[in-house]
N, C-alpha and C positions, 0 to 999 in steps of 0.2 A: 388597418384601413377603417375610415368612417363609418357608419350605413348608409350615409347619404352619395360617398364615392362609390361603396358597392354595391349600390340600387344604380346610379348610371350606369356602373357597368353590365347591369343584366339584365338593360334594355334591349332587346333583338332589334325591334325596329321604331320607327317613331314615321306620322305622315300628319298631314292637314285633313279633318272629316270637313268640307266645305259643305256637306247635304245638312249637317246638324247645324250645324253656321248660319247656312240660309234657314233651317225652321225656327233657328231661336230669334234671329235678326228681322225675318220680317215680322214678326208680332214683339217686339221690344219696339221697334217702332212706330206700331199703332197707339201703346201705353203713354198716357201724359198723367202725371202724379203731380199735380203741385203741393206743397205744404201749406197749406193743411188739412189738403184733400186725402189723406192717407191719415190712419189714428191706428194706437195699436189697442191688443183688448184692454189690457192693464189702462191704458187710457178711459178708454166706455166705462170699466168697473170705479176708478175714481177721476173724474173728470174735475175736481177742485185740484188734487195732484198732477194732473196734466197739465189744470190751466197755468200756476205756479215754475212748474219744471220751467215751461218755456219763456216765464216771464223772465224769470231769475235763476239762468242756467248757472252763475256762479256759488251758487249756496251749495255749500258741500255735506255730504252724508255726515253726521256726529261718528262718531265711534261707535259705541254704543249699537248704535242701528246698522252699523257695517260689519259688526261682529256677529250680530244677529243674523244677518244675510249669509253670513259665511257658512255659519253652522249650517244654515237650511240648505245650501247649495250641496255641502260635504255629506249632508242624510240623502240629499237626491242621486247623489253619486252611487253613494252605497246601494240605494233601493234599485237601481237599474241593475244588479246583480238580482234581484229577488226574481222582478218581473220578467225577465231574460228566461226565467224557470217556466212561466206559463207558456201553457200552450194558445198558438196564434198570437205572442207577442210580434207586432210588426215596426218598433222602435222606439227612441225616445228623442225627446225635441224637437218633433214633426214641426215643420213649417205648415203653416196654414193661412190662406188669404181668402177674405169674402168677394175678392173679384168676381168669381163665379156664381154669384147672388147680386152682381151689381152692389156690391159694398165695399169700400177701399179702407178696410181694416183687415190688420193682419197680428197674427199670434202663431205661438208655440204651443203647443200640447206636451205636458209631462212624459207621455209616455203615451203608445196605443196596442189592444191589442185587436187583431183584424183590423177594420173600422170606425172599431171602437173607440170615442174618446177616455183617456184616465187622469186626470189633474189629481196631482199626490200632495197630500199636506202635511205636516210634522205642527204639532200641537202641545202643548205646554196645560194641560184640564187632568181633570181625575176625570170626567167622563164627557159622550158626547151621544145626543140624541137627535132625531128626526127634525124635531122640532129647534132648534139651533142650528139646524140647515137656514131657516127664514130669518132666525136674529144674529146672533153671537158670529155666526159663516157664512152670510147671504152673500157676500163678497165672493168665497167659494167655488159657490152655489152659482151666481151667476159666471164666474169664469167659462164654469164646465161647460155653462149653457151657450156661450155666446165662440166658444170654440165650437160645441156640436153644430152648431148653425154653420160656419165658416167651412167646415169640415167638407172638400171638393167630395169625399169619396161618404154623403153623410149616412150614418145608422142612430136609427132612433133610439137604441140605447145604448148607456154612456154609463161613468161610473167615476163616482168623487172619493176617491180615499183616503182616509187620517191615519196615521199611528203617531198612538201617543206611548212612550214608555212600555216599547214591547208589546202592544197591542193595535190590532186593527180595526179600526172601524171602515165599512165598504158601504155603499149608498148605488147600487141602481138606480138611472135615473134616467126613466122612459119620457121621452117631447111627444105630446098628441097634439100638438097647436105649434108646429115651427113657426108660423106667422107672425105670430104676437113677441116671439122673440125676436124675432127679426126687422119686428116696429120697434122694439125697443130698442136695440142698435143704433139704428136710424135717428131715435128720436135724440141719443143722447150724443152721438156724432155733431146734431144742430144746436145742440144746446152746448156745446166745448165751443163751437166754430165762432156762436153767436157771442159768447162769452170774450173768447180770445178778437175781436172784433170792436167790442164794446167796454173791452177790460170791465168787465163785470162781472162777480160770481154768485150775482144772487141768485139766479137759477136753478143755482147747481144741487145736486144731493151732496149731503157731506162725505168724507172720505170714512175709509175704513181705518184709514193711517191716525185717525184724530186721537184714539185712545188708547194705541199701540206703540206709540212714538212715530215723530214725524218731523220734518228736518226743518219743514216751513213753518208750523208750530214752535219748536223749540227757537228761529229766529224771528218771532212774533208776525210776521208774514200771515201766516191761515185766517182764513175768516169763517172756518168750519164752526166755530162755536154760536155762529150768528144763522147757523145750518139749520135745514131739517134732515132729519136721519132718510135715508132712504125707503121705502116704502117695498114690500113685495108681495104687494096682492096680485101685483100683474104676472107673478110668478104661475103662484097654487092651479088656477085650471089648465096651464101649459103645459105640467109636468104631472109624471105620478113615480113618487119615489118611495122604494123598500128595501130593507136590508137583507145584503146577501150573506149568510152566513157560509155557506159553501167556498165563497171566492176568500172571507176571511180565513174561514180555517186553512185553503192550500196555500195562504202566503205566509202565515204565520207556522206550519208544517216547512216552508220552502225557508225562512226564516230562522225558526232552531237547527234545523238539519244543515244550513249549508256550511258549507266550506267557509274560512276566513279568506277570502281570495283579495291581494292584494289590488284596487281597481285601475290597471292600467288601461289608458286606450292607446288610439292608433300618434297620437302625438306624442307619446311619454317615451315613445320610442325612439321620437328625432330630438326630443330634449331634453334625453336620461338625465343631466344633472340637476335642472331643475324639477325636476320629480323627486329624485331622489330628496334635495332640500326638502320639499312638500313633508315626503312623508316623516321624514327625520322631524318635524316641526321647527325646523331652525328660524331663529328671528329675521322677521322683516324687514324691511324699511317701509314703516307708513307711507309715506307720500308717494311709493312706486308700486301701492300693492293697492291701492280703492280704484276700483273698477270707472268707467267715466259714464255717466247717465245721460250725455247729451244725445236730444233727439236728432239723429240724423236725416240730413236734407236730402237725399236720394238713395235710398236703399236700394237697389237693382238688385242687390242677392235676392231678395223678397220675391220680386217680379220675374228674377230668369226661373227662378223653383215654379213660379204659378205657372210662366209658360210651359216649362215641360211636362207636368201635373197634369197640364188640360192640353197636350197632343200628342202623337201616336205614340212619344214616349215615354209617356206618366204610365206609374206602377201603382198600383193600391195594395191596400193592407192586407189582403190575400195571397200577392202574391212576394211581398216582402216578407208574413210570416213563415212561407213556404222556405223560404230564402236565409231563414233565422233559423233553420233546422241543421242550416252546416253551420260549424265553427272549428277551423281548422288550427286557430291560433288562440292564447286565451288574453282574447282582449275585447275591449267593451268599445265599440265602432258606430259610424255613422251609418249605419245600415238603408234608412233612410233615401241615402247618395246613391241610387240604383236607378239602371236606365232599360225601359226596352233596347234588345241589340236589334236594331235598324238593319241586318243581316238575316236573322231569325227571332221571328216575334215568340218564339215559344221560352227563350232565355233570356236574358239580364245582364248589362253591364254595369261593373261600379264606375262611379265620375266622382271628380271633387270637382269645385265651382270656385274663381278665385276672381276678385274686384280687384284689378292692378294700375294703378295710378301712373305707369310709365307712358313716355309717347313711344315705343316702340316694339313691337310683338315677333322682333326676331327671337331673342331669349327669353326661357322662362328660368323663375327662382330653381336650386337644385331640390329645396323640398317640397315643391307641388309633385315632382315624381316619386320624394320619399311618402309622401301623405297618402297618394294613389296608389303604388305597391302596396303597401301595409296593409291597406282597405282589401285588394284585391287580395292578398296572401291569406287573409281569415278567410275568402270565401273559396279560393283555392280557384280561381277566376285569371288565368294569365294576359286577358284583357280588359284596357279602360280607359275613360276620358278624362282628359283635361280641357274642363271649359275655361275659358278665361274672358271675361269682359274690361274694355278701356274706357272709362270716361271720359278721359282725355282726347279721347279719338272718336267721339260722338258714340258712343258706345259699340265701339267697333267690335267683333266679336272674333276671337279664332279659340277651333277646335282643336286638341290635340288627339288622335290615336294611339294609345303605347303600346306594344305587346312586351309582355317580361318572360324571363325566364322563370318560371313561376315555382318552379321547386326552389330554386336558388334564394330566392327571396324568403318563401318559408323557412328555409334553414335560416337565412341569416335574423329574419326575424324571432326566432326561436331562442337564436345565440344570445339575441341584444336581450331578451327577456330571464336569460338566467344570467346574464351580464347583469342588471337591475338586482335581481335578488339576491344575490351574491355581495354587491355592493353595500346592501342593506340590512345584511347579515353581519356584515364584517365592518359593516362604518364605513367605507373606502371607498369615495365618490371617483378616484381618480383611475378606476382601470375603466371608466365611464367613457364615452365620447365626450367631447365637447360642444357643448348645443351649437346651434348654428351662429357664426358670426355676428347675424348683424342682430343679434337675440341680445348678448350677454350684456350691455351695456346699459338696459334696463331691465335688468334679471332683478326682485323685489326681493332676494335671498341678502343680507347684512356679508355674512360670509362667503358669497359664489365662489364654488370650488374653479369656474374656469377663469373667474380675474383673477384667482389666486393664481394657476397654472400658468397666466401669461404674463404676468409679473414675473414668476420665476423665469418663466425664459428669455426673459428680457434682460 
């Protein structure tokens, strides 16, 4: 049997939370986002690239520059095994929205540990100094900064890290002036808006992309070279930054010492076999495998994280690193996805949060309960939510309540995991499940071991 047939069967019980319904429904309803009243930081950090994306959604990444993304994507992967090792890691890919400062920009953090912000960088230099914080990295530099600003739960210090070739560089980086960054925000939100308004970029500071490759560039589009470079005087008395040697030596200790752990997370589980391709490096098919950059006209996943963030049932980095002290399963999860239980404020429920395009909220997908199990089996947690938002239905909202059987699951998730390694031992994708149906059909694997499988049975 599947995992996804034997995760329903070891639902005990399933009900409507109508109390979580109404706290997320009546404040989605207050929120009005029009585009392009919402910007993300990546946007703020290069606002000639923003202005671009949107003119010319059809210009596609080169190759070249999509390869490059890969790699950095595949070391961030890796690195969340490192940080997973310190203590008071509290996740990676933290949603983040400056709602809460009255600013409609939103961003992802690398990773955090408590409060802390961590933006991780992978570098291509024989060395890197303080002072290349303000040239060479000011892009960065500013990431870090304009995430700590956004940052609901904020702490004044934060921490930018590079590895280059086996080595760390860690940058502490204490804000004594949030204000001035947060004019800065502000300032350069007006100056995209006015730009995209005016179709005109002469405002703009140039991008960071102008001499690392860049897609609008490469189709004579940019007009960065008519730029001035960016400026960061308005940085230096906002910030006071030093290098921590202490936080490099435990990562590069956590580093040689650890384990080769192969990085599964909680979805590798319901789509063993393209995982498996993954790791196998099997060829792709380009056109199914580059990612889409289009900026999205209503982002509600953004807004329903902020809403819970900021009401009775937002977690902060305290008590999600508390949280990162169990692991029951070895898998790399959205930890993140944690809710006060609305029952007892002194524990935690996991949720996943799903934007579903149907008009009708009688049935859900069978893998929002596989995605949900999984999460809960690492924390060994036999309860969890399922949120779900309709756009379709004016953003209608229903809760799900699950309870599992919660040993059941950890065993089965266990099995699927030596299933996977087994597989990859042996080359032999087919004692695999087959990912979910309506998956394989843009599987970006040349070879998919399950159109192969349903060919043959056909």
């Amino acid at each position: 049997m599947s995992l996804l047939k034997d995760i329903k069967s070891s639902i005990n019980s399933e009900s409507i939370n109508d109390y979580i319904a109404k706290i997320l429904t009546d404040n989605i309803n207050k929120k009005s986002f029009d585009i392009p009243d919402y910007l993300y930081v990546t946007d703020i950090i290069n606002p000639v690239y923003s202005y671009y994306s949107r003119k010319y959604p059809e210009i596609e990444t080169p190759e070249k520059i999509f390869d490059r993304m890969k790699n950095g994507e595949e070391t961030h992967f890796i690195a969340r095994q490192w940080f997973e090792k310190i203590d008071g890691f509290s996740g990676s890919e933290i949603v983040l929205n400056g709602s809460n400062i009255d600013i409609n920009v939103i961003g992802r953090s690398d990773f955090m540990i408590y409060d802390s912000i961590i933006e991780f960088k992978t570098k291509n230099t024989d060395n890197i100094s303080i002072d290349n914080l303000f040239d060479i990295y000011l892009s960065d530099l500013e990431q870090l900064l304009f995430y700590s600003i956004i940052n609901m739960n904020f702490d004044k210090n934060n921490y930018l890290i590079f590895y280059v070739d086996e080595r760390f560089y860690v940058y502490k980086i204490n804000i004594v002036d949030p204000d001035t960054i947060k004019s800065e925000i502000s300032y350069r939100m007006s100056l995209i808006k006015r730009s995209l308004v005016n179709n005109d970029t002469a405002l703009l500071p140039r991008c960071s992309y102008y001499l690392y490759g860049c897609k609008f560039k490469e189709n004579n589009i940019c007009s960065c070279n008519k730029l001035s470079a960016k400026n960061a005087s308005w940085i230096k008395n906002s910030i006071k930054i030093e290098e921590d040697k202490e936080f490099e030596n435990k990562l590069y200790s956590i580093y040689k010492n650890g384990e080769n752990n192969i990085d599964l997370r909680f979805y590798d589980l319901i789509y063993p076999r393209k995982y498996y391709h993954k790791m196998m490096r099997d060829e792709v098919i380009i056109e199914n495998s580059k990612p889409s950059f289009d900026y999205e006209k209503n982002n509600i996943k953004f807004f329903i994280l902020d809403i819970i963030n900021s009401s009775i049932l937002g977690v902060n980095g305290y008590e999600r690193a508390e949280k990162n002290m169990e692991n029951k399963i070895e898998l790399y999860g959205d930890d993140k996805y944690i809710i006060k239980n609305i029952y007892d404020e002194n524990s935690i429920t996991p949720f996943i949060l799903k934007i579903n395009n149907s008009k009708f909220t009688g049935k859900i997908p069978e893998t929002y309960y596989s995605e949900l199990a999984v999460t809960c089996a690492r924390r060994n947690i036999g309860n969890g939510i399922i949120i779900v938002v309709y756009p379709r239905l004016d953003n209608k909202i229903v809760v799900h309540d699950i309870n599992f059987d919660i040993n059941k699951i950890i065993n089965l998730c266990n099995q699927k995991i030596n299933d996977i390694n087994y597989a990859l031992k042996n080359k032999n994708p087919e004692i695999l499940d087959l990912c979910p149906e309506f998956t394989i059909n843009s599987c970006p694997y040349k070879n998919c071991s399950c159109k192969m499988e349903i060919i043959k049975r056909s």
